[in-house]
N, C-alpha and C positions, 0 to 999 in steps of 0.2 A: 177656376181655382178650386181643389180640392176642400174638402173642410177642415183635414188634416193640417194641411197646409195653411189655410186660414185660420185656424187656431195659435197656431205658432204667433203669424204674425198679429192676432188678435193680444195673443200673451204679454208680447212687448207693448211697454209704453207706449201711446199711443198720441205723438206731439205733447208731450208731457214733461218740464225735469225732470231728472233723475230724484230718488229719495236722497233727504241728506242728514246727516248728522245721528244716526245711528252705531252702537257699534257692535263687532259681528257676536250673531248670538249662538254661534257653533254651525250654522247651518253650512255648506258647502259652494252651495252654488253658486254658476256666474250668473251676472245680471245677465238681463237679455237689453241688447240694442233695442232701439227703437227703430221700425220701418222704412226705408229709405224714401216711399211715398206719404209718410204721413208730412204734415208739416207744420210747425210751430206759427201761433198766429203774430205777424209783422209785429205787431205794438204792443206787446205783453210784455210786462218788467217782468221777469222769470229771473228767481233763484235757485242755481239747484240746490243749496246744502242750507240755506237758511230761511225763517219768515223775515217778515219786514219789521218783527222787533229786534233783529238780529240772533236769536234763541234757532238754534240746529233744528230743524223738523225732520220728523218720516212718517207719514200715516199708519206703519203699524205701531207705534208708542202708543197709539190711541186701540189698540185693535186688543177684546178678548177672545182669544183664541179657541176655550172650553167651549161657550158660548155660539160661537159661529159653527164649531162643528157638531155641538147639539144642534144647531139649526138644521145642518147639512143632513146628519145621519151619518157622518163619516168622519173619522179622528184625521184632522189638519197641523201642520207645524208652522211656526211663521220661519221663514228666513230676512233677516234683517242686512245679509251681505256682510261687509267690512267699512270700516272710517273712510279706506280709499274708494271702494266703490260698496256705494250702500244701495240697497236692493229694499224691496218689500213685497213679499208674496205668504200667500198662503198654499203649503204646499200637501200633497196626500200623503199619509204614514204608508197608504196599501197603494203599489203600485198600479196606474188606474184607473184611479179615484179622482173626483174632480178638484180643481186645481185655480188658481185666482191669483192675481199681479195686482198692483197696488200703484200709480204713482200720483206726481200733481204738479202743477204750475201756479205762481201767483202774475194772476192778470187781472188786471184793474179796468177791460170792457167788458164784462162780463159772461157768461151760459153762451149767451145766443149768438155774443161777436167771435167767442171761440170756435166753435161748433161751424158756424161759416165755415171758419178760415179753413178745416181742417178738408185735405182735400181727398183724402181717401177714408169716407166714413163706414163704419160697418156697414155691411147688412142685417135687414131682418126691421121685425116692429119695433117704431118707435114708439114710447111712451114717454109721458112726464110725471111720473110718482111721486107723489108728496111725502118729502123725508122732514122727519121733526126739528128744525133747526136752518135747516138748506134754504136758501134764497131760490134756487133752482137744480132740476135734475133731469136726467135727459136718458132712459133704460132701452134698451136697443139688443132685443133678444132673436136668436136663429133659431126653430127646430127642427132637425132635419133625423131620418134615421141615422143617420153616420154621427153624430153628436151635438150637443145643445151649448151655444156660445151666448153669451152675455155681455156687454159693456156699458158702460154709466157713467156718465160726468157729474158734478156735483159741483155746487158753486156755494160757498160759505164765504162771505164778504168777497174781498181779490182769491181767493184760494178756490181754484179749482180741483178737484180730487177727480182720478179713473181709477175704472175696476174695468176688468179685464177677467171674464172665466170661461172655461173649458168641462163639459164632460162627455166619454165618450157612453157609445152604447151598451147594459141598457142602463138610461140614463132615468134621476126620479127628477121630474122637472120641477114641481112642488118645491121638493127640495133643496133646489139650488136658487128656484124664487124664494126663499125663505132665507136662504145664508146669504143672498146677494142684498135684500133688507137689513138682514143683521148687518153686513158687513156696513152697509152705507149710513145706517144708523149709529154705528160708534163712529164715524166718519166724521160723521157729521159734529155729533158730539165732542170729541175732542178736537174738531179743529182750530186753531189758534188765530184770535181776534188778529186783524189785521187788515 
């Protein structure tokens, strides 16, 4: 598989629900499907549009935006989608530019029974990066000359949170290790008890 081609599907959620209960904040895009080989693990209570205090979630509510793309080096937009289909990305102002998807699941076996299940996992090094808050994290980085891919699980009680990015060449790895931090760290941060 190309990397091209593996970015796309890296982009989509990755066994993950969809984001929910956002509403749209002018951005345009559609959501992206999720993988036809990923797959959600058997015994997770997964909601997609609500936590389990019933209150609507979407991890960019929690996301600053100025912030992550001071981290990056590069001006990012969020796109939040629409009520009917809500999305969460951060996306590049400069055609190009690296690029990050946002989604999550509430499961109550936690990091390591998810991460099993999931039967098509990235490639590339895994690490487990200690994020200020997170029960567990799971960073899963590619670099290749053709572009620099990232993915990240995050476990905040039952709420698992992915991140999903993309840059093509040439690419500042630095700095997409720096906004892929940020990002996981407001994640982390506003995620909702439960």
């Amino acid at each position: 598989m190309n990397l091209t081609r593996a970015a796309l599907l890296l982009l989509a959620p990755l066994a993950l629900a969809g984001c929910g209960g956002a509403a749209d904040n002018g951005a345009t895009s559609d959501p992206t499907p999720a993988p036809a080989s990923a797959s959600t693990p058997a015994t997770s209570s997964a909601s997609s549009s609500a936590s389990p205090t019933g209150k609507p979630f979407n991890p960019c509510d929690g996301l600053d935006v100025a912030a992550i793309s001071q981290a990056l080096g590069s001006p990012l937009k969020l796109a939040t989608g629409t009520a009917a289909e809500p999305r969460c990305a951060l996306l590049p102002k400069k055609h190009g530019d690296p690029t990050f998807e946002l989604s999550y699941l509430w499961f109550d076996g936690g990091l390591d029974a998810a991460w099993q299940a999931i039967t098509d996992k990235p490639a590339g090094a895994v690490t487990e990066p200690q994020i200020k808050g997170a029960d567990a994290t799971k960073l899963i980085v590619q670099r290749k000359k053709s572009g620099y891919l990232v993915s990240a699980f995050m476990q905040n009680g039952d709420l698992i949170q992915s991140l999903n990015g993309a840059a093509l060449p040439p690419y500042d790895a630095s700095a997409m290790q720096r906004a892929t931090t940020a990002i996981l760290t407001q994640l982390s941060a506003a995620a909702p008890a439960g």
